[in-house]
C-alpha positions as CSV (number, residue, x, y, z in Angstrom):
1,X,59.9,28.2,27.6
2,X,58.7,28.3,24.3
3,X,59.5,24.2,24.1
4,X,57.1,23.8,27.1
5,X,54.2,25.9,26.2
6,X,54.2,23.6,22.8
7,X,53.9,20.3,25.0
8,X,51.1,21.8,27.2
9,X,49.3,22.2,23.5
10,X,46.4,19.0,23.5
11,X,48.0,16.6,20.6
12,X,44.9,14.3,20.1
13,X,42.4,16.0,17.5
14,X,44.2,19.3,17.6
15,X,46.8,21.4,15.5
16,X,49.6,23.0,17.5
17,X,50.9,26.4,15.9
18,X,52.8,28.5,16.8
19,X,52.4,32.4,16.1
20,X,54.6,35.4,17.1
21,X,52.6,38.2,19.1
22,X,55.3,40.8,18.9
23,X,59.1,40.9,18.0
24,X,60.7,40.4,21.1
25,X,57.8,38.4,23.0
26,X,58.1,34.4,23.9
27,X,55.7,32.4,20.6
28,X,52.5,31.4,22.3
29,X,50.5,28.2,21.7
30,X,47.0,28.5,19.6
31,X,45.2,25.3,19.7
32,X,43.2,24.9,16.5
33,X,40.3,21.7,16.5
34,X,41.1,20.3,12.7
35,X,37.7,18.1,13.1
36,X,34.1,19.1,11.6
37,X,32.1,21.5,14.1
38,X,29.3,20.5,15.7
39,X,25.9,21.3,14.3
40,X,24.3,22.9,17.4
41,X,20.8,23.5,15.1
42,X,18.3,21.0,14.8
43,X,17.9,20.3,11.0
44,X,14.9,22.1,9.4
45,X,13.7,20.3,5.8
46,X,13.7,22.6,2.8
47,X,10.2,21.3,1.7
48,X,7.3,21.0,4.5
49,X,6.2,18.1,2.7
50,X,9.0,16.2,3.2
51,X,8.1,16.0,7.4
52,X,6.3,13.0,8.4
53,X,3.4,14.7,9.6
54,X,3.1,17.8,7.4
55,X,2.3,15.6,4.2
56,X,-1.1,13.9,5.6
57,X,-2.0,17.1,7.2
58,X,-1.5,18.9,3.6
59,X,-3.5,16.0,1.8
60,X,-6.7,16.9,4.5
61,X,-6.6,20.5,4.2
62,X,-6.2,20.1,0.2
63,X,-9.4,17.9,0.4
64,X,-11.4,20.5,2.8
65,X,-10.7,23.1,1.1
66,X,-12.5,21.5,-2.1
67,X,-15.3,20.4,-0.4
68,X,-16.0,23.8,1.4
69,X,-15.2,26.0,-2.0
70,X,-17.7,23.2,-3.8
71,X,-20.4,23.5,-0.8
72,X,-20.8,27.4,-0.8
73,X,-20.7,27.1,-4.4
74,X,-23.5,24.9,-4.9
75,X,-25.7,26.5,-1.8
76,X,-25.3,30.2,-3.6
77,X,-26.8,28.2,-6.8
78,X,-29.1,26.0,-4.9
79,X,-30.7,29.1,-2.8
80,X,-30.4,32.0,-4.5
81,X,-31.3,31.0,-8.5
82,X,-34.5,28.8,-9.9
83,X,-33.8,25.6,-11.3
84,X,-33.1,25.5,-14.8
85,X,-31.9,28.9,-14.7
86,X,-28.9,29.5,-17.0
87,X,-27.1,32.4,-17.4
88,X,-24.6,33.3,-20.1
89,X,-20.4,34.1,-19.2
90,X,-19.0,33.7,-22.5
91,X,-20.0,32.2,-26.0
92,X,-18.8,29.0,-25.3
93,X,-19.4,28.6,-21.3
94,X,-22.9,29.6,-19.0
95,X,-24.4,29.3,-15.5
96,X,-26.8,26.8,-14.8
97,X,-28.6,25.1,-12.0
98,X,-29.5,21.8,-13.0
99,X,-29.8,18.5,-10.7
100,X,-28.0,15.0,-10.9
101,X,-28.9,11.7,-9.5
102,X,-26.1,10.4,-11.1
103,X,-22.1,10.5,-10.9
104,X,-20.0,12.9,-12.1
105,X,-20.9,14.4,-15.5
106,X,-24.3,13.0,-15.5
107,X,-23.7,9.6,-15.5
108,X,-26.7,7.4,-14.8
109,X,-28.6,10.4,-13.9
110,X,-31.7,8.3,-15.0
111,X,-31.1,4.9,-13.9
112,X,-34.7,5.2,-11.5
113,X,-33.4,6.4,-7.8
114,X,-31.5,3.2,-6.9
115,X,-27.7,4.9,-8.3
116,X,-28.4,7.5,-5.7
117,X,-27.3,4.4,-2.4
118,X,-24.8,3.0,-5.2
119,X,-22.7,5.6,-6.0
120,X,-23.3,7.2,-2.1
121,X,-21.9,4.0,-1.0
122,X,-18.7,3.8,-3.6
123,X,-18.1,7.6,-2.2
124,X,-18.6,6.5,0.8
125,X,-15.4,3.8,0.8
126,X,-13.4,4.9,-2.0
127,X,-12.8,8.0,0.6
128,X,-12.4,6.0,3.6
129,X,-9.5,4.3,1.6
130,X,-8.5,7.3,0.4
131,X,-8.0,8.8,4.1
132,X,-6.3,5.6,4.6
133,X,-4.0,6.8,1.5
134,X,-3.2,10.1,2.7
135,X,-1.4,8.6,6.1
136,X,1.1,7.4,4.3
137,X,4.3,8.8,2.6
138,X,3.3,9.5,-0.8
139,X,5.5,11.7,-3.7
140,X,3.6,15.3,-4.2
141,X,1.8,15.0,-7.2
142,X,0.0,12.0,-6.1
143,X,-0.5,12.8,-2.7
144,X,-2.2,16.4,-3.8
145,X,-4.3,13.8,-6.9
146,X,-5.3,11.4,-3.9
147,X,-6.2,14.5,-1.8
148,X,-8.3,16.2,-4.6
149,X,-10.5,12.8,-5.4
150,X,-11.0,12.9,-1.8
151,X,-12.3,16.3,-1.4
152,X,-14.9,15.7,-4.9
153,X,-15.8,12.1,-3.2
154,X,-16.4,13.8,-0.3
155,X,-18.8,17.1,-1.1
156,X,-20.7,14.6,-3.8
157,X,-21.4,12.2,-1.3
158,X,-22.7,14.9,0.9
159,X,-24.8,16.0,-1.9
160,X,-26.6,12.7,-2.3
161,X,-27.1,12.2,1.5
162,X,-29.0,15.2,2.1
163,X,-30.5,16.5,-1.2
164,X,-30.6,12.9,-3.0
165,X,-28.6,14.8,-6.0
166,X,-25.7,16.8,-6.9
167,X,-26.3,20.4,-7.4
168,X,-24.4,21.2,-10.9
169,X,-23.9,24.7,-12.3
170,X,-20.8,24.7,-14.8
171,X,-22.2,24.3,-18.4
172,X,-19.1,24.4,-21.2
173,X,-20.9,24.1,-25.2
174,X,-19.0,24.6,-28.5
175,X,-21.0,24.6,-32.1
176,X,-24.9,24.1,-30.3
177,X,-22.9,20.7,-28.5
178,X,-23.2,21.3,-24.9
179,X,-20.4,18.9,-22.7
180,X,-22.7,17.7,-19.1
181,X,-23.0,20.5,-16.9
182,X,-20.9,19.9,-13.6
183,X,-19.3,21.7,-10.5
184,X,-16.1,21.7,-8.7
185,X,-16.0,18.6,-6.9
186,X,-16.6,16.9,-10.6
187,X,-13.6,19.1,-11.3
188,X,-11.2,18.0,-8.0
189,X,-12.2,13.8,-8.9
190,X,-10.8,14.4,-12.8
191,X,-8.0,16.6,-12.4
192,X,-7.1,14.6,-9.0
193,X,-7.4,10.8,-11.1
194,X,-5.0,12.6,-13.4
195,X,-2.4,13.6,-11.8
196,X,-2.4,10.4,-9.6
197,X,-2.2,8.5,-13.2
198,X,0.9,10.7,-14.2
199,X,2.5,10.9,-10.7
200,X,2.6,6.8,-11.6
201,X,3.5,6.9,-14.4
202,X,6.5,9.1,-14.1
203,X,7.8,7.2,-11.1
204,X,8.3,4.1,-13.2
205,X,11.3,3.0,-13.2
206,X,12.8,2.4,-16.6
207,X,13.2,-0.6,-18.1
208,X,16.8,-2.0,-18.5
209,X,17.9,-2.8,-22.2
210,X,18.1,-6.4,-22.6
């Protein structure tokens, strides 16, 4: 009996045994699948950013979030102190509301009114292209760098289209020197060029001894 029960045991993809139940008692057949179990879960990525669509989605809200903390900051400036007020933090760093028809840091601020279409323009299509960026599979640091630019481009731009100038209030100074006053979408275009600079720069693959 015991001879039969083993045939009736599945050969293909299976491992006959044979264990006792109790002295005395006929050996019953166990059948035993030797191949890898199926994965009934769906698999779920370790990172978010590693899914096709969570990437670009971080890269926009990265970039809004700027551009809305830069906003309220310069509107609580714009409406609620004089300009040229200034107001001391620490003894190297102040308040200030002061106005730039420039670019970031001050530059061109007196060039005569024309820089304010020129560098509204340049914002204009350096964040189209960098919206264009973000839809595509990027490594972290630079996709948070390209998302950062984008949110500075972005609240700058907005400055010079409906003020004509960029509300600036952070004013660092060291020894009587005093650095260009500037805010945080200033801030989000440096730090953002940065890390897209080093994200590049790390990614390079070595070169091979010759």
């Amino acid at each position: 009996l015991g001879s039969v029960m083993q045939r009736d045991c599945p050969p293909v993809l299976r491992e006959r045994r044979m264990i006792n139940t109790q002295p005395g008692r006929r050996s019953l057949c166990m059948n035993f699948r030797t191949g890898p179990m199926p994965n009934i879960n769906p698999p779920f990525p370790v990172d978010p950013l590693q899914n096709s669509i969570s990437p670009r989605l971080a890269g926009y809200w990265i970039a809004l979030l700027l551009l809305l903390t830069d906003q309220a900051s310069k509107y609580w400036v714009h409406e609620h102190t004089p300009y040229g007020w200034s107001q001391f933090v620490t003894g190297n760093f102040n308040l200030v509301h002061v106005w730039n028809y420039g670019a970031a840091f001050s530059f061109l601020a007196d060039a005569g009114g024309w820089q304010r279409f020129f560098f509204g323009g340049i914002a204009l299509v350096v964040s189209v292209w960098l919206v264009v960026m973000l839809r595509k599979p990027l490594p972290k640091l630079e996709l948070v760098g390209y998302a950062m630019v984008l949110g500075g481009a972005l609240s700058n731009g907005l400055d010079r289209a409906l003020r004509g100038y960029v509300v600036d209030f952070l004013d660092f100074h060291a020894w009587g020197w005093h650095w260009p006053a500037f805010n945080f979408a200033d801030m989000g275009i440096v730090c953002g060029a940065a890390l897209v600079v080093f994200a590049s720069w790390s990614h390079k693959p070595a070169e091979k001894p010759a």
